[in-house]
Residue frames as qw, qx, qy, qz and C-alpha x, y, z in Angstrom:
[[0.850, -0.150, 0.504, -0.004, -30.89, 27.17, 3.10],
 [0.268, 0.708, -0.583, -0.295, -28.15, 26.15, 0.65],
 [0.952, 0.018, 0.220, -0.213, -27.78, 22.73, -0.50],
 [0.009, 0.753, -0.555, -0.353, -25.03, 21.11, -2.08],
 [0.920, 0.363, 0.047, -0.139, -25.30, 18.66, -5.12],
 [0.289, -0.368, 0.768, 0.438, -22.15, 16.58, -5.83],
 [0.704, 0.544, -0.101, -0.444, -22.22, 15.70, -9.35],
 [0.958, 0.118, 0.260, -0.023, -20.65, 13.01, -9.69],
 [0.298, 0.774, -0.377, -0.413, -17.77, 14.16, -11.77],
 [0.513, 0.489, -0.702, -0.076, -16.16, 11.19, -13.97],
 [0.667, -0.471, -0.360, -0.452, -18.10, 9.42, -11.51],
 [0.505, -0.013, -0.507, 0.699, -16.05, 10.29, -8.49],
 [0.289, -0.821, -0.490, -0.053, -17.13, 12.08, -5.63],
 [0.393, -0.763, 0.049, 0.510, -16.25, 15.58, -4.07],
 [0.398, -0.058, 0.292, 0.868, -14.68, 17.07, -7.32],
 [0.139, -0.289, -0.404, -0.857, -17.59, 19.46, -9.18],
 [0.109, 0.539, 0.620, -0.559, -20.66, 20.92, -6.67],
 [0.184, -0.454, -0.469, -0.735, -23.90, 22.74, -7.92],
 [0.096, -0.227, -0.595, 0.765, -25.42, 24.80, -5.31],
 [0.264, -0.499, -0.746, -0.353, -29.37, 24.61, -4.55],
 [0.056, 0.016, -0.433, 0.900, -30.64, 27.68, -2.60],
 [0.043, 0.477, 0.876, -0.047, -34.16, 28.18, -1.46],
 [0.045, -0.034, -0.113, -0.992, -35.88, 31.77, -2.61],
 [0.338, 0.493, 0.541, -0.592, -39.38, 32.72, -1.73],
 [0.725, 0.454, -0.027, -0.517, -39.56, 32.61, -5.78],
 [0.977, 0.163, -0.080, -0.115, -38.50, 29.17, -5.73],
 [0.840, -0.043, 0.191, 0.507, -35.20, 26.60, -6.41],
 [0.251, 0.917, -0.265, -0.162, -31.99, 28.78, -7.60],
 [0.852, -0.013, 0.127, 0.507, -28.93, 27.05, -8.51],
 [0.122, -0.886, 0.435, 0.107, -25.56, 28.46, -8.26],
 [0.024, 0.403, -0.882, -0.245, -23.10, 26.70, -11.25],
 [0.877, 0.125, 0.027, -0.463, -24.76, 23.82, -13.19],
 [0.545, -0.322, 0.657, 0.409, -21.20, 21.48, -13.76],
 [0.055, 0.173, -0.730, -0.659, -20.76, 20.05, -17.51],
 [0.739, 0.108, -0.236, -0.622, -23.28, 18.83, -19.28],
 [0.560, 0.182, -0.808, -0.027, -21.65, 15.22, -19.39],
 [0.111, -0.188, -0.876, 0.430, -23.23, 15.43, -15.28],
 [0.329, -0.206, -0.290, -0.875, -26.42, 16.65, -16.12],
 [0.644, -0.280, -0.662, -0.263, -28.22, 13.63, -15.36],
 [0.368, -0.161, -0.538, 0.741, -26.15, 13.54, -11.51],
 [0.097, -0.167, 0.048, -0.980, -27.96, 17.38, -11.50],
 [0.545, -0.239, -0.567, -0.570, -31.41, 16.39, -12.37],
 [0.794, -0.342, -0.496, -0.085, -31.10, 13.54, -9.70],
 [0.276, -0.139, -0.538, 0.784, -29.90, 15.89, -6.97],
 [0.303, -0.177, -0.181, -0.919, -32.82, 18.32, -7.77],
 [0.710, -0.297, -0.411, -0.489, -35.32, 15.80, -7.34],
 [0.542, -0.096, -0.750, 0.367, -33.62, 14.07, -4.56],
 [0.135, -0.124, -0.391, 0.902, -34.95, 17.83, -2.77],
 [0.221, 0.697, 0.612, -0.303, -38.26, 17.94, -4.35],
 [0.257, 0.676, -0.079, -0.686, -37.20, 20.21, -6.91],
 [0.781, 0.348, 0.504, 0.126, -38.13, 19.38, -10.51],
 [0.529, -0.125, 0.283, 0.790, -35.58, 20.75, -13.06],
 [0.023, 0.605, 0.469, 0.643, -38.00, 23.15, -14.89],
 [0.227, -0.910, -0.343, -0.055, -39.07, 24.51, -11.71],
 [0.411, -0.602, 0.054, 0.682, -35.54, 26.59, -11.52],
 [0.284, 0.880, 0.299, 0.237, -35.69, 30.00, -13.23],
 [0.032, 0.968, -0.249, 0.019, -32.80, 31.40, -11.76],
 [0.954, -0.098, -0.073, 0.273, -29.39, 29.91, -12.64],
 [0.009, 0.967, -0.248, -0.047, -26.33, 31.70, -11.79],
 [0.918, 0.127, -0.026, 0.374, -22.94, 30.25, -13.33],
 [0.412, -0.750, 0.093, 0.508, -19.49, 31.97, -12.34],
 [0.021, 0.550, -0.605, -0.576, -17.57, 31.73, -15.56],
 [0.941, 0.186, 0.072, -0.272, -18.51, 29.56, -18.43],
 [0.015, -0.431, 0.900, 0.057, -15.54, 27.14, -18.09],
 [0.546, 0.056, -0.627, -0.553, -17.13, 23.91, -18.90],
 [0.395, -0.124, -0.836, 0.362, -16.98, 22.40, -15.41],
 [0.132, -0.023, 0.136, -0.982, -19.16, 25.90, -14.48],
 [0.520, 0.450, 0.176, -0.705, -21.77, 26.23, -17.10],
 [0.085, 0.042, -0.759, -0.644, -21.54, 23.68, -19.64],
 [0.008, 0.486, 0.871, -0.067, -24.95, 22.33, -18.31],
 [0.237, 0.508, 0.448, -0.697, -26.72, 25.95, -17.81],
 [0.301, 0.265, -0.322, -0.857, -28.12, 25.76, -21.59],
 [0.253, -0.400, -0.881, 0.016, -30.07, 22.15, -20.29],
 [0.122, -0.426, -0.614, 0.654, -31.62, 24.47, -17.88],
 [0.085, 0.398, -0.116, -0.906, -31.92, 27.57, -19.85],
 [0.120, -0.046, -0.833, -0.538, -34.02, 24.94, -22.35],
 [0.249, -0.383, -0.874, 0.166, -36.53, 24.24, -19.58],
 [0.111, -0.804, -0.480, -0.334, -37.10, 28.11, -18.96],
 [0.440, -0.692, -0.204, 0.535, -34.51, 29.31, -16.78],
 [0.185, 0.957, -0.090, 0.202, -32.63, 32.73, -16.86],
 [0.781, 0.230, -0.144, 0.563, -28.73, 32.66, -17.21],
 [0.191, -0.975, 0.099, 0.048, -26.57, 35.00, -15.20],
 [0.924, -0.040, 0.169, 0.341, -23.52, 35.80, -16.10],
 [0.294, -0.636, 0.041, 0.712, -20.53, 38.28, -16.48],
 [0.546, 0.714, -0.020, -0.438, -20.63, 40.69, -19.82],
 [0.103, 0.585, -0.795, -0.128, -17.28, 39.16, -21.09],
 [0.279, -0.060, 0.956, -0.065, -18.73, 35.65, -20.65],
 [0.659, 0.407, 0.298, -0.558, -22.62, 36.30, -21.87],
 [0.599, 0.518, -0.217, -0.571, -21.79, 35.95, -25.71],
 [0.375, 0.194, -0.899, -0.118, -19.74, 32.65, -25.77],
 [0.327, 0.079, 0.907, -0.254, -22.81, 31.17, -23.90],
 [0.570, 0.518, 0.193, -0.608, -25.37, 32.57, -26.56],
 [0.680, 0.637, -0.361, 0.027, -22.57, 31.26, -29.62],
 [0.627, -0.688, 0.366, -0.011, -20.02, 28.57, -28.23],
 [0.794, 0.544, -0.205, 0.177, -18.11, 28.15, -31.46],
 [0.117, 0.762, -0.473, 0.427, -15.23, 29.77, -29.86],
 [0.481, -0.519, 0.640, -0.300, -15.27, 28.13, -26.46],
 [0.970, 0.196, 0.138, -0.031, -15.89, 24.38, -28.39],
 [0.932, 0.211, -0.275, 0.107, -12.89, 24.70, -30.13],
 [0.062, -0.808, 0.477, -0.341, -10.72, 26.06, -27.72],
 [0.816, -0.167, 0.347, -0.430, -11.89, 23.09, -25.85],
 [0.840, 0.501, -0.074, -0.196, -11.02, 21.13, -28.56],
 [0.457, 0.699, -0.456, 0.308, -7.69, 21.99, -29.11],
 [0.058, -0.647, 0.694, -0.310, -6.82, 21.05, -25.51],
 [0.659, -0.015, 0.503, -0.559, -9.27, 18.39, -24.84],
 [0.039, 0.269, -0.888, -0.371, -9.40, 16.40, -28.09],
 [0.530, -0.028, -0.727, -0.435, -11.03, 13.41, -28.47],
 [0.198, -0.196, -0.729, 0.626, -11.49, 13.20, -24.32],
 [0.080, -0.142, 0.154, -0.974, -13.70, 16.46, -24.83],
 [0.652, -0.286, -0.383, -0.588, -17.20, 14.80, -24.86],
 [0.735, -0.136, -0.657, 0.095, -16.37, 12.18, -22.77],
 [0.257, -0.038, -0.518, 0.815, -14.92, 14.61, -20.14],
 [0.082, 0.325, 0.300, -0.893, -17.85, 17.59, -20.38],
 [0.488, 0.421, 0.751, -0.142, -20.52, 16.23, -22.97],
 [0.368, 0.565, 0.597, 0.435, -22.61, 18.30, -25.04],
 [0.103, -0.472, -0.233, 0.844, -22.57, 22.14, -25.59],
 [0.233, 0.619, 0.666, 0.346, -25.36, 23.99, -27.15],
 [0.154, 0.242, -0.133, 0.949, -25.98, 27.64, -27.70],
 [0.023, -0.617, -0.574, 0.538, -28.55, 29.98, -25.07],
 [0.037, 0.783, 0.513, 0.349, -31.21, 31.75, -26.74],
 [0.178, 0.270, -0.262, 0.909, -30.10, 35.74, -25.87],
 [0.511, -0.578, -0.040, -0.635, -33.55, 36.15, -23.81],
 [0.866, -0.347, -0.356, -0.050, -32.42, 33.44, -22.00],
 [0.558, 0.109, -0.378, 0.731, -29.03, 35.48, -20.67],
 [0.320, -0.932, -0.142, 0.100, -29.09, 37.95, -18.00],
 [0.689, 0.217, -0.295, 0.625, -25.75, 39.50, -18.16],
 [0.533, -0.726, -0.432, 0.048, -24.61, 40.99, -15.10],
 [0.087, 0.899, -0.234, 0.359, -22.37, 44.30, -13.65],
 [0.418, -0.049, -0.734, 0.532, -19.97, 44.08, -11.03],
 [0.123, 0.086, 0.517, -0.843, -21.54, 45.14, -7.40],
 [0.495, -0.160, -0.138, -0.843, -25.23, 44.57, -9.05],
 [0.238, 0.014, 0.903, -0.358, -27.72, 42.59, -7.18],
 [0.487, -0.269, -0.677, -0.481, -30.47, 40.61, -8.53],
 [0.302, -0.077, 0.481, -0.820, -33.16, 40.81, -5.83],
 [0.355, -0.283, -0.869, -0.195, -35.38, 37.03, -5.47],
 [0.544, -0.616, -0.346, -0.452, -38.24, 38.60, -3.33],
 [0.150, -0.909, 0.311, -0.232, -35.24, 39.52, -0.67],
 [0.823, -0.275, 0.310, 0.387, -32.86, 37.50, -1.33],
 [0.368, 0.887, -0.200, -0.194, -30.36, 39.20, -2.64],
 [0.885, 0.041, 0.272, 0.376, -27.87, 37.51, -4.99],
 [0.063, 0.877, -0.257, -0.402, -24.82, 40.46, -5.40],
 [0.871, 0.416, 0.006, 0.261, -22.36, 39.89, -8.49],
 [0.443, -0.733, 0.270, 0.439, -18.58, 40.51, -7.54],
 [0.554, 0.739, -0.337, 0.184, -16.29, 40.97, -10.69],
 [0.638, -0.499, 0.580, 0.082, -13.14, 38.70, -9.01],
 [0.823, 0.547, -0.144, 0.060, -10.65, 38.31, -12.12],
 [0.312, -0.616, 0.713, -0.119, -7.44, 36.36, -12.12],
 [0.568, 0.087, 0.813, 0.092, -8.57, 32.84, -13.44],
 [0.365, 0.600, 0.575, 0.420, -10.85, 34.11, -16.11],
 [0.098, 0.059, 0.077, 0.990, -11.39, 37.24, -17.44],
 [0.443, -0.345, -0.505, -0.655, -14.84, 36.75, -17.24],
 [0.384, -0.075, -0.847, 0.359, -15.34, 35.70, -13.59],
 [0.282, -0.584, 0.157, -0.745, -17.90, 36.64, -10.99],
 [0.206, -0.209, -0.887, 0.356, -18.19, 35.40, -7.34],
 [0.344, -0.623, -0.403, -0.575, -21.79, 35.84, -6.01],
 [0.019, 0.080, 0.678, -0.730, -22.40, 37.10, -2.01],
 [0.491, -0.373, -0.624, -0.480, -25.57, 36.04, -0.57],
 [0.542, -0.676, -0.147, -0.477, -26.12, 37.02, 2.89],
 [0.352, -0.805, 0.475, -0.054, -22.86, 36.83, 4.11],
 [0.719, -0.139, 0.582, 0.352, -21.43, 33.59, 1.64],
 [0.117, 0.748, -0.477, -0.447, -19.40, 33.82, -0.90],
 [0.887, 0.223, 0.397, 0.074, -20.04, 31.24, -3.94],
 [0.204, -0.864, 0.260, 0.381, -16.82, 31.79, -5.10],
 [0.803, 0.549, -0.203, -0.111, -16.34, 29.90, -8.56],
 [0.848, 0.229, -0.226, 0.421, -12.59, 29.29, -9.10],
 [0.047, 0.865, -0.176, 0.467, -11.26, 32.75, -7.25],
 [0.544, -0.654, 0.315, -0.422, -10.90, 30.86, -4.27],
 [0.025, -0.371, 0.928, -0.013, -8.99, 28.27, -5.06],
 [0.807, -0.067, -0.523, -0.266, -9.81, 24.10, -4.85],
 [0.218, -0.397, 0.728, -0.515, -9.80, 22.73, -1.85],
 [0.802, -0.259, -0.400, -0.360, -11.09, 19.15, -0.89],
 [0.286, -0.696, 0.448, -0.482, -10.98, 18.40, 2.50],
 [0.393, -0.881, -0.179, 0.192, -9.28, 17.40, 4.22],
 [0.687, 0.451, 0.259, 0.508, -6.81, 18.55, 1.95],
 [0.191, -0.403, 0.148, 0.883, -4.79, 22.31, 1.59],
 [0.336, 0.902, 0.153, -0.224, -6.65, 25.01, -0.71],
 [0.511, -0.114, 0.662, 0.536, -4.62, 24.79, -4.26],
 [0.125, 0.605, -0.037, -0.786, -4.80, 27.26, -7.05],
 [0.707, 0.227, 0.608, 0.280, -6.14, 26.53, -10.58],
 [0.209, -0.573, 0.447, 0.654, -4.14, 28.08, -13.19],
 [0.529, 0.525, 0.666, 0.016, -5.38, 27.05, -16.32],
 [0.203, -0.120, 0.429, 0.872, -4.44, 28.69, -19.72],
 [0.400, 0.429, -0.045, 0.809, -5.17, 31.77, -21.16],
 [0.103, 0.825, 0.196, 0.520, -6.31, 33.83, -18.98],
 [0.844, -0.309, -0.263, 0.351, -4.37, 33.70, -15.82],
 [0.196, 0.735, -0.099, 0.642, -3.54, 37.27, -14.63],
 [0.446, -0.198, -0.669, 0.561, -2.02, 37.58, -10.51],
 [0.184, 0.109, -0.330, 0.919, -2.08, 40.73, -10.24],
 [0.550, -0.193, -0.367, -0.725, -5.62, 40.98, -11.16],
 [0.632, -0.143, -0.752, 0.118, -5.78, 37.60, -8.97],
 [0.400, -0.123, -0.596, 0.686, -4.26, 38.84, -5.75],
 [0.323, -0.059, 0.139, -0.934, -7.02, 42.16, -5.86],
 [0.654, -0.358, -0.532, -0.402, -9.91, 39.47, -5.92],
 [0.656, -0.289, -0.649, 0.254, -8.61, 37.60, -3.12],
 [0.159, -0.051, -0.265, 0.950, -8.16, 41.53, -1.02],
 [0.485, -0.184, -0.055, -0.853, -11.90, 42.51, -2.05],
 [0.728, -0.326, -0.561, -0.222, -13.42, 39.02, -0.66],
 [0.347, -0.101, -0.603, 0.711, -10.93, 39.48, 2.76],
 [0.150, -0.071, 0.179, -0.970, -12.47, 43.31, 3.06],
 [0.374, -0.209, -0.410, -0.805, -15.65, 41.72, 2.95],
 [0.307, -0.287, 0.594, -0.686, -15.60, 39.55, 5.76],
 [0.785, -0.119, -0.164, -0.585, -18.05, 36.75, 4.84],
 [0.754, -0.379, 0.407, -0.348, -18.94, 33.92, 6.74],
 [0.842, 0.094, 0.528, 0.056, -18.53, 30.88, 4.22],
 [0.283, 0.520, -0.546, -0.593, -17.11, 30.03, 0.87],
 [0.873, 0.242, 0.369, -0.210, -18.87, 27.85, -1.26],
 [0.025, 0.286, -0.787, -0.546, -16.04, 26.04, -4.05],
 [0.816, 0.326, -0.132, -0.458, -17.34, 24.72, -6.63],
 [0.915, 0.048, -0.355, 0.183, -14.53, 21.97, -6.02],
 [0.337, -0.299, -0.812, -0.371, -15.11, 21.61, -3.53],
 [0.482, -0.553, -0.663, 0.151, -17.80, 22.20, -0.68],
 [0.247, -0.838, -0.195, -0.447, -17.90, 24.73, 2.41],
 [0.630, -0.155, -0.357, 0.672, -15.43, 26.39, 4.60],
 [0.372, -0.859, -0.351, 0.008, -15.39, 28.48, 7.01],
 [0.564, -0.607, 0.141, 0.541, -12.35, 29.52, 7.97],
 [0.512, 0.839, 0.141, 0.117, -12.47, 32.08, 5.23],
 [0.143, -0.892, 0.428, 0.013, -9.09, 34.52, 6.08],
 [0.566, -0.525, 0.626, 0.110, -7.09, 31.58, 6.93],
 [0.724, 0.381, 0.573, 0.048, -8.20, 29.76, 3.65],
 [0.442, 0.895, 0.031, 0.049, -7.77, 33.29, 1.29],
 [0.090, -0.750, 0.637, 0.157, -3.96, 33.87, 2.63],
 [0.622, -0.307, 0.683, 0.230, -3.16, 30.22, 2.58],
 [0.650, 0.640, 0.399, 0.091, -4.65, 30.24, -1.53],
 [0.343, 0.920, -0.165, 0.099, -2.30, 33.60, -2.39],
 [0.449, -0.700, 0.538, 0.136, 0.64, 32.04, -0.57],
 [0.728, 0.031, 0.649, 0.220, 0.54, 28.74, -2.69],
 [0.427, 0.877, 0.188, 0.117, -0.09, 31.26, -6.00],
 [0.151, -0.817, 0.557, 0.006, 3.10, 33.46, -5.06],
 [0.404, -0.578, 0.663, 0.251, 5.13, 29.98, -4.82],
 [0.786, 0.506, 0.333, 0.123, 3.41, 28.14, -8.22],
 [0.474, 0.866, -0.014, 0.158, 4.43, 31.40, -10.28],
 [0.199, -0.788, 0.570, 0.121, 7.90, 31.93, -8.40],
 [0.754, 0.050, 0.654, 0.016, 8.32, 27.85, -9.36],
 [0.649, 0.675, 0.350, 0.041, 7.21, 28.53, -12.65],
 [0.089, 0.987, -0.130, 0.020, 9.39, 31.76, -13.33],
 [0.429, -0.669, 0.589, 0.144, 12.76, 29.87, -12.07],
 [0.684, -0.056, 0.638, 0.348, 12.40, 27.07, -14.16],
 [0.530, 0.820, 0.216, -0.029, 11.32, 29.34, -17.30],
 [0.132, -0.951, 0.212, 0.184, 14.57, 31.00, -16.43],
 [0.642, -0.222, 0.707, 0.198, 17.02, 27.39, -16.38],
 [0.278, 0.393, -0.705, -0.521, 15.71, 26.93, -20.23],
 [0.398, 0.046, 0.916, 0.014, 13.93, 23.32, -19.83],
 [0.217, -0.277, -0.791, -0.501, 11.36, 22.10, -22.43],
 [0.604, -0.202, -0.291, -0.714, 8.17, 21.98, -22.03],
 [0.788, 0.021, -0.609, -0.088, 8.29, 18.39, -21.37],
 [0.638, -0.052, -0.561, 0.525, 10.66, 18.53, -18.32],
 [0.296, -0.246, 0.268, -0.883, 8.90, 21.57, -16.44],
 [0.862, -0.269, -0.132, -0.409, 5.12, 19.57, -16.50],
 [0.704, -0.111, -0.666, 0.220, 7.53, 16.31, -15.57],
 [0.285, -0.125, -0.570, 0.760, 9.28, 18.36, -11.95],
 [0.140, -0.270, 0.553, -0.776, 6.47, 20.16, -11.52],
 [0.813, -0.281, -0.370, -0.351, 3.80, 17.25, -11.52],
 [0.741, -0.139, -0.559, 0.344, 6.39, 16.19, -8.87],
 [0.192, 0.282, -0.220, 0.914, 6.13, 19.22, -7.15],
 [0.558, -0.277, -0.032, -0.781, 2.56, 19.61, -6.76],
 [0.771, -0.251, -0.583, 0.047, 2.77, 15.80, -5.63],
 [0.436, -0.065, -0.496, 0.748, 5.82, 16.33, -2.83],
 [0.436, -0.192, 0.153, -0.866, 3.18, 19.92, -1.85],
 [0.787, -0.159, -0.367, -0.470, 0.11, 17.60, -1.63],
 [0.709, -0.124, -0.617, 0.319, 2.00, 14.82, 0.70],
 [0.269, 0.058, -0.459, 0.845, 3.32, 16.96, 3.13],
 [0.405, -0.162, 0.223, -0.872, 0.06, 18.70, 3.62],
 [0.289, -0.179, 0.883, -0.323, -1.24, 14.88, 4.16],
 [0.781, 0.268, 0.067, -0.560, -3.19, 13.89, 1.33],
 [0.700, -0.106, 0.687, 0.164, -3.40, 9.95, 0.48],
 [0.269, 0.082, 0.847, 0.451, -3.02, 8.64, -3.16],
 [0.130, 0.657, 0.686, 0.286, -6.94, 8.71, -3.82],
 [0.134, -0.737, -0.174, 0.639, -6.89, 12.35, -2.46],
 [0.047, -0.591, 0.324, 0.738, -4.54, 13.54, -4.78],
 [0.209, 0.303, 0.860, 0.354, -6.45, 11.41, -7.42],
 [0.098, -0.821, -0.550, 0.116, -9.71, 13.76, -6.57],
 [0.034, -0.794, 0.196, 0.574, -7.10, 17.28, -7.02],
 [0.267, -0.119, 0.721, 0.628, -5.81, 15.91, -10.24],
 [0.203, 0.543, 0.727, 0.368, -9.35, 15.57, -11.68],
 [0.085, 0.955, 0.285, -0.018, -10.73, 18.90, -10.64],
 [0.077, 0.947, -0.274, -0.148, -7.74, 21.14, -10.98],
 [0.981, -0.085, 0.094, 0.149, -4.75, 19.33, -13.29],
 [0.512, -0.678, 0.230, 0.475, -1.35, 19.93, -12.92],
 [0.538, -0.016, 0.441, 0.718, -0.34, 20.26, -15.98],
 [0.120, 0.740, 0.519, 0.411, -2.69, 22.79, -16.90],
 [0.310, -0.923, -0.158, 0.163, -2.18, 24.58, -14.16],
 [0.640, -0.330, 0.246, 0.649, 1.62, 24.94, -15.25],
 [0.428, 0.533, 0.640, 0.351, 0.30, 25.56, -18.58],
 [0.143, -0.860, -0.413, -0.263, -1.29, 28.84, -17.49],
 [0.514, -0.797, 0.119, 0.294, 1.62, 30.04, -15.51],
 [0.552, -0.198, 0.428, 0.687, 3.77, 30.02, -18.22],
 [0.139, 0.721, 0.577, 0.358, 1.56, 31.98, -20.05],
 [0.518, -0.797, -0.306, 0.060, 1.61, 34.21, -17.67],
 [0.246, -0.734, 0.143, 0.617, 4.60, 35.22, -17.32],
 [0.459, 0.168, 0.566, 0.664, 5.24, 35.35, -21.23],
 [0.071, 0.718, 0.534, 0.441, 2.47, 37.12, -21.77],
 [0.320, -0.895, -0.293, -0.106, 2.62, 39.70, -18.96],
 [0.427, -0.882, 0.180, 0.082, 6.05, 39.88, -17.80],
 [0.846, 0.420, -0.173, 0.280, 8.46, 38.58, -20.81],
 [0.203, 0.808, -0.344, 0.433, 11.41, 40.92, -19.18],
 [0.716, -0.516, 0.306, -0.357, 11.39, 38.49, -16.26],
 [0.990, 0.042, 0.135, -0.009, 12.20, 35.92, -17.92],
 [0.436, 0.817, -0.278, 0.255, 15.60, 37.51, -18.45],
 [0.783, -0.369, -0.362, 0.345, 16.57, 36.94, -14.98]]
């Protein structure tokens, strides 16, 4: 049984989930959102009978702050962090991820994703690709599925796939819409996640923004098509010369004119803006190709 906990984000609905699984050794959560929806958490827990202390197992895909900022509330109460090796130490010491944070986030940052505290190292598990933590048979495998973060894992659980960011945003009834997000933003690396979750055939994806779909295949091509035309987008206008300024302007009007056509109202695209924002996502494509493929940019 799997459960799904809107949090509330910026106190809107359908943008940031926390998944509540049942294990024969109790509550597990999959992703904990920011701290700043902690409280939202708390009062989805209990809304199931589960009291926040009684989860001991918290698995978080990446610590982006919409992930794991919350899993060091948890980790206070007694749980055990999971979490890729590349991701463990900036949850034990988040000097680094704070000010990164910082720097893009500002004076918004609290207000957006609260409070971030370090995790006691007994309190991390850090995890391999392909290994499986084993809850009294449930088994909770760790995929390695980089491309958003370097640090990324999606978890498979008896044929679903809680698939962090790898799998795109999607809020329904909306199109499935890539989030791009500076620095680490590698395709190639991208497009082999989205080939080892096909080969695998599972039943469901769980997003973390937002919810549960089925129509897995139809969902993974339609996520690497829109990726292919961001970065081809991205790559033409890098070519033309514009500013800064006047890319984010055409292609916030891009990702709008996409978004209509595939028939989302106003408050829709209000709900994509908050969990996955265009201008970041541009952000992170230009990165991208600078960083990975400067000779492109030659035309």
């Amino acid at each position: 049984m799997v459960r799904v906990l809107d949090l509330g984000f910026q106190g809107v609905e359908r943008v940031i989930a926390s998944f509540l699984l049942d294990t024969p050794v109790g509550p597990v959560l999959i992703e904990t959102g920011p701290e700043s929806t902690y409280a939202r958490l708390e009062e989805g827990l209990r809304a199931h009978g589960v009291e926040p202390g009684a989860v001991r197992h918290v698995f978080v895909t990446h610590i982006h702050l919409d992930h794991a900022g919350a899993a060091w509330r948890l980790a206070e109460l007694g749980a055990t962090v999971y979490v890729h090796p590349k991701g463990a130490p900036h949850l034990v010491d988040p000097s680094r991820l704070l000010a990164s944070a910082e720097r893009i986030y500002g004076e918004l940052l609290k207000p957006l994703w609260g409070e971030l505290k370090g995790i006691p190292p007994e309190r991390v598990r850090v995890l391999g690709d392909g290994e499986v933590v084993d809850l009294d048979g449930v088994r909770v495998q760790a995929l390695e599925t980089l491309g958003h973060a370097s640090h990324h894992h999606a978890y498979l659980v008896d044929g679903m796939v809680f698939a962090g960011d790898i799998a795109g945003v999607r809020i329904a009834p909306g199109p499935v819409l890539p989030p791009t997000p500076p620095p680490d933003i590698h395709l190639e690396s991208w497009y082999a996640s989205l080939d080892r979750l096909l080969s695998l055939r599972p039943e469901a994806l769980y997003l973390t923004h937002f919810g549960v779909y089925r129509d897995v295949e139809a969902h993974l091509l339609a996520l690497r098509q829109a990726l292919e035309d961001w970065a081809g987008w991205t790559l033409s206008r890098l070519r033309e010369g514009l500013s800064q300024e006047e890319m984010t302007r055409r292609f916030e009007v891009y990702w709008r004119e996409g978004l209509k056509r595939a028939g989302v109202d106003e408050a829709g695209m209000r709900l994509y803006e908050l969990a996955d924002p265009p201008y970041m996502n541009l952000q992170g494509l230009v990165r991208y190709w600078q960083k990975h493929h400067p000779e492109a940019l030659e035309g």
